[in-house]
N, C-alpha and C positions, 0 to 999 in steps of 0.2 A: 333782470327783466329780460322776458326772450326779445333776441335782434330782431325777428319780422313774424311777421302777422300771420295766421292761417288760409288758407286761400279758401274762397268759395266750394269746394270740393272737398276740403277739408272739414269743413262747418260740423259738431256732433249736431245728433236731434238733441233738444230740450230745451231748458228755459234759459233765456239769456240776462243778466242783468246788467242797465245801464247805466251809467253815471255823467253827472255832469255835478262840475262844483269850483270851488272860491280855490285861490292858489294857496291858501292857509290852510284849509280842510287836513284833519289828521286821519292818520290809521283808524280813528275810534270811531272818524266822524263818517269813515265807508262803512266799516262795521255796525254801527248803528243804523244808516238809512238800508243795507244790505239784508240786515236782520227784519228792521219793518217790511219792509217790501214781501221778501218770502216769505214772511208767516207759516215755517217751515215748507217751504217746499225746496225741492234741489233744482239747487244753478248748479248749469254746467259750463258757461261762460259768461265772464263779465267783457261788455266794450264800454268803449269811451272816444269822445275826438281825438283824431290824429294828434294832434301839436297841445294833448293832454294826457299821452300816455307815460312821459319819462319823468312827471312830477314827485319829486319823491317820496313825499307819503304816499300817494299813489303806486306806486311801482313797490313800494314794502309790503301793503296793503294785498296786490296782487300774488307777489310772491307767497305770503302768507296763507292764502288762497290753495296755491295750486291750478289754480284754473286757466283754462287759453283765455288770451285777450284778443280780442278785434276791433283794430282802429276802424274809424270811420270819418271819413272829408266833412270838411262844417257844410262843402257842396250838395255831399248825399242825408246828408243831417239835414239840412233846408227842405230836402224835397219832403219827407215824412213830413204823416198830418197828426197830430198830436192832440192829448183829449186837454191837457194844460193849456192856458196861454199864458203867461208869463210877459207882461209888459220887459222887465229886466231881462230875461234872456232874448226877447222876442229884436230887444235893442241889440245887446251884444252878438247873438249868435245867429239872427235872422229866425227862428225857428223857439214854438211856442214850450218845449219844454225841450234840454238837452239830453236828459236822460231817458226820455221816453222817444228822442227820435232815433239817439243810436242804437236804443236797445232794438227797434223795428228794424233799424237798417242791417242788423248785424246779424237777426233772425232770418231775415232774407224774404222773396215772395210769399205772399199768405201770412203774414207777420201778425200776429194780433196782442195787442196789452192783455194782461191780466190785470191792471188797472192801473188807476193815474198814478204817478211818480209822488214819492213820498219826501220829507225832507226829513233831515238827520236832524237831532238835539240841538245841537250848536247850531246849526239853518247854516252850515260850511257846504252839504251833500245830499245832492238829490238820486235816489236810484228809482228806477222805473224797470220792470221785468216784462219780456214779452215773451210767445212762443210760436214758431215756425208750422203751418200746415200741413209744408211741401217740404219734399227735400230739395226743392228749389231755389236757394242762394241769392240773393246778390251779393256783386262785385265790392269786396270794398278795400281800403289800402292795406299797405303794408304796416307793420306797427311801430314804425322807425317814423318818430315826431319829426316834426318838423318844426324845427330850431328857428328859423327864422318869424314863425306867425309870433305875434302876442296872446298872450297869456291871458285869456281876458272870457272863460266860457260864463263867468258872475262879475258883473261890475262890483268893483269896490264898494264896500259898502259905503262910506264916506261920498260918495261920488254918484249915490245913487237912491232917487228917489224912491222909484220901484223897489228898492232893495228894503229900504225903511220903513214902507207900506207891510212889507213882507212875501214882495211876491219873489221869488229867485226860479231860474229854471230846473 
């Protein structure tokens, strides 16, 4: 997995796809919500939270990929307004869908969905895809997780009403 993040200046134009999901999610289970989601169109970058980049299906997932990744703060993930709401992420992550806020945050100003985030087969993986108006950026971290947050962007399913309803972010 790359050590850090691409800087706002870095940013390519195009579509971004974003993810948010359970700490079990496999390689299949990005691939699947990743495929719904584009309904062939080309990403050219996937983000995710911060202190959810170095998961390791995740990070194979990416590798597999080829594509930049852009973390993104659960801080600047809260601000985005989201067309989901999601009681289950809305608990864990503050913010009504994960994958649809970073994919906004990470497209930068003028950010718009191409539509509400999808979930994967297994309900492990939610991807949401947006795309940038401007070549106007926002800021967002570096892509070195942070170790110390929990692990926590899907309640357990066990643990979690929301979750069994079916709603996840």
């Amino acid at each position: 997995m790359r050590g850090t993040g691409r800087s706002a200046a870095e940013r390519p134009a195009g579509v971004i796809a974003g993810f948010g999901f359970r700490t079990g999610a496999s390689v299949q289970s990005f691939e699947d919500a990743l495929a719904q989601a584009a309904q062939g169109r080309e990403v050219t970058a996937i983000a995710t939270l911060s202190d959810k980049a170095a998961t390791p299906a995740f990070a194979a997932f990416l590798r597999a990929t080829g594509l930049p990744l852009y973390c993104v703060s659960q801080a600047e993930a809260r601000r985005m307004d989201t067309v989901t709401h999601s009681p289950g992420s809305q608990a864990a992550r503050q913010t009504g869908s994960v994958a649809e806020a970073v994919a906004l945050a990470a497209a930068g100003r003028g950010a718009r969905l191409l539509g509400a985030r999808v979930i994967s087969q297994d309900r492990s993986a939610t991807c949401a895809l947006a795309v940038s108006e401007t070549s106007e950026a926002r800021a967002s971290e570096t892509c070195a997780p942070d170790k110390t947050t929990p692990d926590t962007t899907i309640p357990d399913k066990k643990t979690s009403n929301a979750f069994n309803q079916g709603e996840i972010s």
